[in-house]
C-alpha positions, 0 to 999 in steps of 0.5 A: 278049886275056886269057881266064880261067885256069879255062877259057879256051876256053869262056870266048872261046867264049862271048864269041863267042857272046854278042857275035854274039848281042847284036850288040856293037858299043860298048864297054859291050856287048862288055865286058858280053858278057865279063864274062857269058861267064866259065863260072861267070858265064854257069852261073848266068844263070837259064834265060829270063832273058836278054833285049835285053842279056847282063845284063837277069838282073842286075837284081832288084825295086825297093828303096826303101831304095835308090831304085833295083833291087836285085839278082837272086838269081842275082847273090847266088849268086855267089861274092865275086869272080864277084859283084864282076866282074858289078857291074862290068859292070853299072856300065860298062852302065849307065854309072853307080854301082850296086853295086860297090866297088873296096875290097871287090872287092879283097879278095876278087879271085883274081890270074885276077878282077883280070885278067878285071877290067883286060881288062874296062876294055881292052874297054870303053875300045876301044869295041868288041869284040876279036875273040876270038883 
């Protein structure tokens, strides 16, 4: 299993911790859990905002341009590429389209991002969590 290059023992850590803590126990949970538990990702997760799952700090208020929540200014504070992976953990939750774009995200995306990014599918199409070996 792919841990990122910046960090990688407090990165299984941490999905550890979050997967326990969450009781990951499909794909879509064990891939968020992931995502999350980048050091960088899981730094800038505003204290008390963590709830029934490891990305309820995602969400913003409700934009009526785009009919649906915007995101959180914890999102917004990310760099490009650490913004572009929780969009995409956020979209395998939610199961549907909300901000990501793989074009974009390929522009901005460190060979360690892209790799985070395929371990992010593996995890998600397994259906449940790797052990974090």
């Amino acid at each position: 299993m792919y841990f990122t290059d910046k960090n990688p023992e407090a990165h299984q850590a941490l999905y550890s911790q979050l997967t326990e803590q969450y009781d990951a126990d499909d794909g879509a949970f064990s891939a968020a859990c992931y995502l999350v538990s980048l050091p960088a990702v899981y730094g800038s997760v505003p204290e008390g905002k963590t709830g029934s799952n490891p990305l309820s700090w995602y969400w913003g208020p409700f934009d009526p341009v785009l009919d649906r929540r915007g995101e959180s200014a914890a999102v917004g504070s990310l760099p490009a590429g650490l913004k572009q992976l929780v969009r995409v953990g956020a979209e395998l939750f939610a199961g549907r389209s909300l901000h990501f774009q793989l074009a974009e995200a390929q522009k901005v995306w460190s060979e360690d991002e892209y790799r985070v990014f395929v371990q992010a599918l593996v995890i998600y199409r397994a259906g449940c969590p790797f052990p974090a070996e």
